[in-house]
C-alpha positions as CSV (number, residue, x, y, z in Angstrom):
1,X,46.1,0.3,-1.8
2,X,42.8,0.1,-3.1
3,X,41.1,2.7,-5.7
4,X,38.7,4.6,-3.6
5,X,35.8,5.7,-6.2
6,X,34.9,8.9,-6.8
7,X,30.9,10.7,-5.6
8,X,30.6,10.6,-9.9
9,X,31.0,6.1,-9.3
10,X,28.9,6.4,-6.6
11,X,26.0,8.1,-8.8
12,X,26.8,6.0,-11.6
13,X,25.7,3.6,-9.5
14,X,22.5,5.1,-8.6
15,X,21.0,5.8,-12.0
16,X,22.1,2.3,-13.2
17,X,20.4,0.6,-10.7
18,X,17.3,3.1,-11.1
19,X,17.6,2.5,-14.5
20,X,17.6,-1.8,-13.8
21,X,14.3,-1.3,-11.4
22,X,12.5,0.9,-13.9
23,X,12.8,-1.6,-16.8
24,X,13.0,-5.3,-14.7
25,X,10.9,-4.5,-11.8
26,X,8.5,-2.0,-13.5
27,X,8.7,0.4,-10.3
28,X,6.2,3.4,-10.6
29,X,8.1,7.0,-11.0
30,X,7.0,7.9,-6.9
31,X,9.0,4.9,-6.0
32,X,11.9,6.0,-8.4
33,X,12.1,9.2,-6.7
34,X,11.4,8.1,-3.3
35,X,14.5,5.5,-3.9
36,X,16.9,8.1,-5.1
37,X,16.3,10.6,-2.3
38,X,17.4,7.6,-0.1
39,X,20.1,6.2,-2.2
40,X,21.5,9.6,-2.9
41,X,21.3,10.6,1.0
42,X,23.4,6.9,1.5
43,X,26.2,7.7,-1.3
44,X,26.7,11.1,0.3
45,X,26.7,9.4,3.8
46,X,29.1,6.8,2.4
47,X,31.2,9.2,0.2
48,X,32.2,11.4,3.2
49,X,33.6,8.4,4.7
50,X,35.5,7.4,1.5
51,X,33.9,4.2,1.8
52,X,34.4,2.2,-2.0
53,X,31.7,0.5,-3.4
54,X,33.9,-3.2,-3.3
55,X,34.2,-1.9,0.5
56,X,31.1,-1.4,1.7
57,X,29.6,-3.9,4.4
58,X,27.0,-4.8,6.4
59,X,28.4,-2.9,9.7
60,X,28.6,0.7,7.5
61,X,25.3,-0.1,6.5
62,X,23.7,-0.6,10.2
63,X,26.0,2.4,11.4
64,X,24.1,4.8,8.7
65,X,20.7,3.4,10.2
66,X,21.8,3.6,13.4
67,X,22.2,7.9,12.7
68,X,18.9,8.1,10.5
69,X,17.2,6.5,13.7
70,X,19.3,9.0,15.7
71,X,18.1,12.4,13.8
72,X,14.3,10.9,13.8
73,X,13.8,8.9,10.9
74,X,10.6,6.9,11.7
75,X,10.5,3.0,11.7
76,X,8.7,2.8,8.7
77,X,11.0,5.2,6.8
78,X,13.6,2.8,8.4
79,X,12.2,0.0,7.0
80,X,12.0,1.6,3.1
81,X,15.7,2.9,3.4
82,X,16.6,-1.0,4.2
83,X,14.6,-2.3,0.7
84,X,16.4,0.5,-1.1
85,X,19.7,-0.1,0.2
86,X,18.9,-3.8,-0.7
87,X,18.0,-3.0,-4.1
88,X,21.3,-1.1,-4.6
89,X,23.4,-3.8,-3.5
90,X,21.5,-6.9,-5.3
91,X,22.4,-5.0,-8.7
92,X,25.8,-4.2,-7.8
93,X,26.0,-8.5,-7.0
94,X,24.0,-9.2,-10.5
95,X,26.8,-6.9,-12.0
96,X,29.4,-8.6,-10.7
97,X,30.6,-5.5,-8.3
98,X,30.3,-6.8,-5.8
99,X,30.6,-10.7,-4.2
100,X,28.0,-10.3,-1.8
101,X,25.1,-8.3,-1.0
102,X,25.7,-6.9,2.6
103,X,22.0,-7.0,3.5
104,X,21.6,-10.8,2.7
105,X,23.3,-12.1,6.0
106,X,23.4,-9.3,8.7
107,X,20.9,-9.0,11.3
108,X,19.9,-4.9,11.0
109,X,19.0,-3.1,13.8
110,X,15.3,-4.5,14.7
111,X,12.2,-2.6,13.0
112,X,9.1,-3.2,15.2
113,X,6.1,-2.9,11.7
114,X,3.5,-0.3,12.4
115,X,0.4,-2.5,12.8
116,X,-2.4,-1.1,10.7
117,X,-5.8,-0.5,12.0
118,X,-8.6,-1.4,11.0
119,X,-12.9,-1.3,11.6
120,X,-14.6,-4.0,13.4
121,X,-17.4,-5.7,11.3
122,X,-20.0,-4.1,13.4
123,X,-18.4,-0.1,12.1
124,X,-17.9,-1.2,8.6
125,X,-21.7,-2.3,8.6
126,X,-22.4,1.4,9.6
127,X,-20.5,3.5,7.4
128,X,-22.0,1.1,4.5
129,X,-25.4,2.2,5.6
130,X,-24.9,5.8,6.2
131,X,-27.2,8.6,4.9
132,X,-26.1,8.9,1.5
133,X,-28.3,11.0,-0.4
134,X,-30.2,9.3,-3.0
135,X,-28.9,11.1,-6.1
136,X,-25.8,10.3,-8.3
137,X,-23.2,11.9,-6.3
138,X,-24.7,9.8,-3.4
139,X,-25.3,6.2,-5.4
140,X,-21.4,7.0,-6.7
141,X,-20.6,7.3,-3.0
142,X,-21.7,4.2,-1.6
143,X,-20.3,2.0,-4.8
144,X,-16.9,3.6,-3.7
145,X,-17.4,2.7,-0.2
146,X,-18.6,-0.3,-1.0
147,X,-15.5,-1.6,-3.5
148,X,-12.9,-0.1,-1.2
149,X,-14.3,-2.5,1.3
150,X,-15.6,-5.5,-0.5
151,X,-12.2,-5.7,-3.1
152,X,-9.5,-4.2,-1.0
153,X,-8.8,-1.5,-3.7
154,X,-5.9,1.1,-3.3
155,X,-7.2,4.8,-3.8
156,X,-5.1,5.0,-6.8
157,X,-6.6,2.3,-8.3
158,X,-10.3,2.8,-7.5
159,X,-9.9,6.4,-8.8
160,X,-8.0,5.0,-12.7
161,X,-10.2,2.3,-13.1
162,X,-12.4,2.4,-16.4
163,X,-15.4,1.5,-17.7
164,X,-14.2,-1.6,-19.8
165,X,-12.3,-2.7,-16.7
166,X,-15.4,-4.2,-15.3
167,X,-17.1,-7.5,-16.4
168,X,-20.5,-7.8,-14.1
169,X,-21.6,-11.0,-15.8
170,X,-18.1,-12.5,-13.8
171,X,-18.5,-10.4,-11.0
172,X,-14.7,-8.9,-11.3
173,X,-13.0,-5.8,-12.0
174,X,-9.3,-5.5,-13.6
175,X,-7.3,-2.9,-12.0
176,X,-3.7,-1.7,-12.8
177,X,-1.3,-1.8,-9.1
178,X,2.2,-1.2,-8.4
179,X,4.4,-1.6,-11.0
180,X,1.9,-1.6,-13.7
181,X,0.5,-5.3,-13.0
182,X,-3.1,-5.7,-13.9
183,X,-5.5,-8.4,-11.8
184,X,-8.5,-9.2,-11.7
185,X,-10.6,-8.7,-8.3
186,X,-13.7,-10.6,-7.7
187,X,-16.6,-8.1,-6.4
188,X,-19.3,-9.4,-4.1
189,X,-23.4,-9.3,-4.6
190,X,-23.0,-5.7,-2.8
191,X,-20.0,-4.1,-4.6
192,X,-21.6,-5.1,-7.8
193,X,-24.9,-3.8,-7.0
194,X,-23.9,-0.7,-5.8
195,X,-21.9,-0.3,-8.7
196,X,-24.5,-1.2,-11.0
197,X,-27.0,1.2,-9.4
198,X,-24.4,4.5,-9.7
199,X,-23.2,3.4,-14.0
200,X,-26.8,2.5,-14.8
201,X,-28.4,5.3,-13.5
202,X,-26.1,7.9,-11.8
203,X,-23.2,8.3,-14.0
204,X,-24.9,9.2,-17.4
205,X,-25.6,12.2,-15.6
206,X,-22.2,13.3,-14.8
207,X,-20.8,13.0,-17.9
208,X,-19.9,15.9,-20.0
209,X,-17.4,16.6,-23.3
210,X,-14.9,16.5,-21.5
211,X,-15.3,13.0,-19.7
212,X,-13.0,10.6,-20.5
213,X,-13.7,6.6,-19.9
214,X,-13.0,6.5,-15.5
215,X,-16.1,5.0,-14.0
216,X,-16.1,7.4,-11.5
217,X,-16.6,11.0,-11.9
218,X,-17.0,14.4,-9.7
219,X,-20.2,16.1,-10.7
220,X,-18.2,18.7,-13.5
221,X,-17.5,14.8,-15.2
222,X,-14.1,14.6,-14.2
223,X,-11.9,11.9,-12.6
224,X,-12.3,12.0,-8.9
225,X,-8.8,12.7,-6.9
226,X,-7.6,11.0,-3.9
227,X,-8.3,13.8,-1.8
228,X,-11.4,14.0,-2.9
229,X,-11.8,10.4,-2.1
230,X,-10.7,10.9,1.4
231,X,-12.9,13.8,2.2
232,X,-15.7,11.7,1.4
233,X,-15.2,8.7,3.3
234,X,-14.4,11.3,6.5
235,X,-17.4,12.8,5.4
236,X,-19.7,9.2,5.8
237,X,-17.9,7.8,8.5
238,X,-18.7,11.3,11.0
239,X,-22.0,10.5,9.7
240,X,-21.9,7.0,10.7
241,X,-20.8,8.1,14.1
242,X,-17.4,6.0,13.9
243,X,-15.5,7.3,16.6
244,X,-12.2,6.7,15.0
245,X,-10.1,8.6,12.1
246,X,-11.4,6.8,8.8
247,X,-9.3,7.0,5.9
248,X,-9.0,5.3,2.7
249,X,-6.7,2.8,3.2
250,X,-8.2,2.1,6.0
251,X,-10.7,0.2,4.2
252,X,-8.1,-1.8,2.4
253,X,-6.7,-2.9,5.9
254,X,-10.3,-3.7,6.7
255,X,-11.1,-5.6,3.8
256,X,-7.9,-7.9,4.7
257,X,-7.7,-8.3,8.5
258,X,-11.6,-9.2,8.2
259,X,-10.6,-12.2,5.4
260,X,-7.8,-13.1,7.5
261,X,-10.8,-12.9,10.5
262,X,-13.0,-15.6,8.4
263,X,-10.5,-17.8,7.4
264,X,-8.6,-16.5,4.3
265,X,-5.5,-18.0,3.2
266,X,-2.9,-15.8,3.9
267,X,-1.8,-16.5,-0.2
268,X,-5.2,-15.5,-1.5
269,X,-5.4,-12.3,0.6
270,X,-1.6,-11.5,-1.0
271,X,-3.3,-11.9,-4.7
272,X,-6.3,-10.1,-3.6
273,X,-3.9,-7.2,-2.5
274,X,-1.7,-7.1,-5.7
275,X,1.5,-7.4,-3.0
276,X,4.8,-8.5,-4.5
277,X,5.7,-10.1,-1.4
278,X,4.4,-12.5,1.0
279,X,6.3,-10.7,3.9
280,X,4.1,-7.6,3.4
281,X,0.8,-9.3,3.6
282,X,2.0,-11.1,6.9
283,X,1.4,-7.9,8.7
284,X,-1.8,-8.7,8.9
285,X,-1.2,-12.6,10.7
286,X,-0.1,-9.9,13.7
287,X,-2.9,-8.1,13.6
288,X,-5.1,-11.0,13.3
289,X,-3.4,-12.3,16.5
290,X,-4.1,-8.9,18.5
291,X,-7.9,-9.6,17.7
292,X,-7.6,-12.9,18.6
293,X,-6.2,-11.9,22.1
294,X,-8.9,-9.4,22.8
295,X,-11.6,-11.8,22.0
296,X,-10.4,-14.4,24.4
297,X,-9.8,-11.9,27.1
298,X,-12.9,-10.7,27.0
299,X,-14.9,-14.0,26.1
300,X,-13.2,-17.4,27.6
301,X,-13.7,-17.1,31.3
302,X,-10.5,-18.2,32.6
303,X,-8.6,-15.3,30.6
304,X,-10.2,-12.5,32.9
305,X,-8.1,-11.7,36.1
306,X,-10.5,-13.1,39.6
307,X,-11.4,-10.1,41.5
């Protein structure tokens, strides 16, 4: 009969493999605690079932997807709680636990991706030339617009980024992504002058004692927060008359589906991005493809249906 482990091997399990991602992988603490609330709901899930570690396959695994789909969890939810579960099981194989991982070879219950939106060239053009006021607060504005954009930034990097991050004479800017990794983006002729325009002359004004080395600031001289960020971009894009919910990342999907649009390689865009993985820059071949579609429907006049 084999040992059945107790919940205590089970959690073991969790905060070694936690532990492994932290230190190999360099995975930020949100995704550290966003893994363990999924990990810990699957060893409870798998515990009740007295389901061993050495035991558990491929089928438990799609029949505890199967009831998180059941009880509402969304597809993309789904689709995190399958890289976790993945990242569980690869340890346990690199440990020797285990002789295979259960995710490798089993077709899981199909996740259709959430395909992001994104502005047409013609709406990017008019939130980039939307009223902003010509002060400071307003030159910092449009350089935020204008890197989210033109460098496909993530809020959380445009917000840390720091004075000595960015080298104008090689029209780049270093910014720290996931997992720590620094790289360097290259900024075009209107991110850089934008950008040039708000440190030159805008931000000296902003600063105060308390001001530490972020290139951009709120007007007490603080860093600026991603809420903050998001307010502001609603803020231009009602202005702009965009008659579609504008958010930050938005932008970032923008800056990628219009490369893809011009005839970016689909390698370059992933560098661009800072992704880890191919897979999650493909995304963006199927929205590419949608666009595609529309345009020949409504261009090529054989695609429209003969009235």
């Amino acid at each position: 009969m084999k040992h059945q482990p107790s919940k205590d091997s089970w959690h073991e399990t969790i905060e070694k493999t936690l532990a492994f991602l932290a230190i190999e992988k360099s995975h930020a603490v949100n995704t550290q605690l966003l893994y363990r609330q999924i990990l810990e709901k699957f060893v409870l899930w798998m515990t009740r079932r007295k389901i061993s570690i050495g035991s558990a396959s491929s089928s438990h695994i799609e029949l505890f997807l199967d009831e998180e789909r059941k009880r509402g969890l969304a597809d993309n939810s789904l689709k995190v709680t399958i890289i976790a579960l993945g990242h569980l099981f690869e340890y346990l194989k690199e440990q020797g636990k285990i002789k295979e991982n259960p995710l490798d070879r089993k077709e899981l219950p199909l996740i259709h991706p959430h395909l992001p939106q994104f502005l047409t060239q013609k709406e990017i053009e008019k939130l980039l030339h939307a009223p902003f006021p010509d002060n400071p607060l307003g030159w910092r504005d449009r350089a935020i617009l204008e890197l989210l954009y033109g460098s496909g930034l993530r809020v959380s990097e445009l917000i840390s980024l720091k004075l000595e991050s960015y080298s104008p004479e090689h029209f780049q800017i270093k910014v720290i992504g996931k997992g720590s990794k620094e790289r360097a983006i290259p900024i075009g002729k209107c991110a850089r002058e934008a950008l040039d325009k708000y440190i030159l002359e805008g931000r000296k004004t902003l600063l105060t004692k308390k001001s530490r080395g972020e290139i951009f600031l709120n007007r007490r001289g603080g860093p600026l927060t991603r809420s903050r960020i998001r307010q502001l971009i609603i803020h231009y894009a009602a202005l702009s008359g965009i008659d579609k919910k504008v958010y930050p990342h938005l932008l970032r999907h923008t800056f990628a589906s219009h490369l893809l649009e011009n005839g970016a390689d689909l390698r370059v865009i992933q560098e661009l991005l800072g992704h880890a993985n191919i897979a999650t820059t493909q995304i963006y071949t199927h929205v590419n493809l949608k666009y595609l579609k529309e345009v020949h429907h409504r261009c090529h006049p054989r695609a429209q249906e003969k009235i």
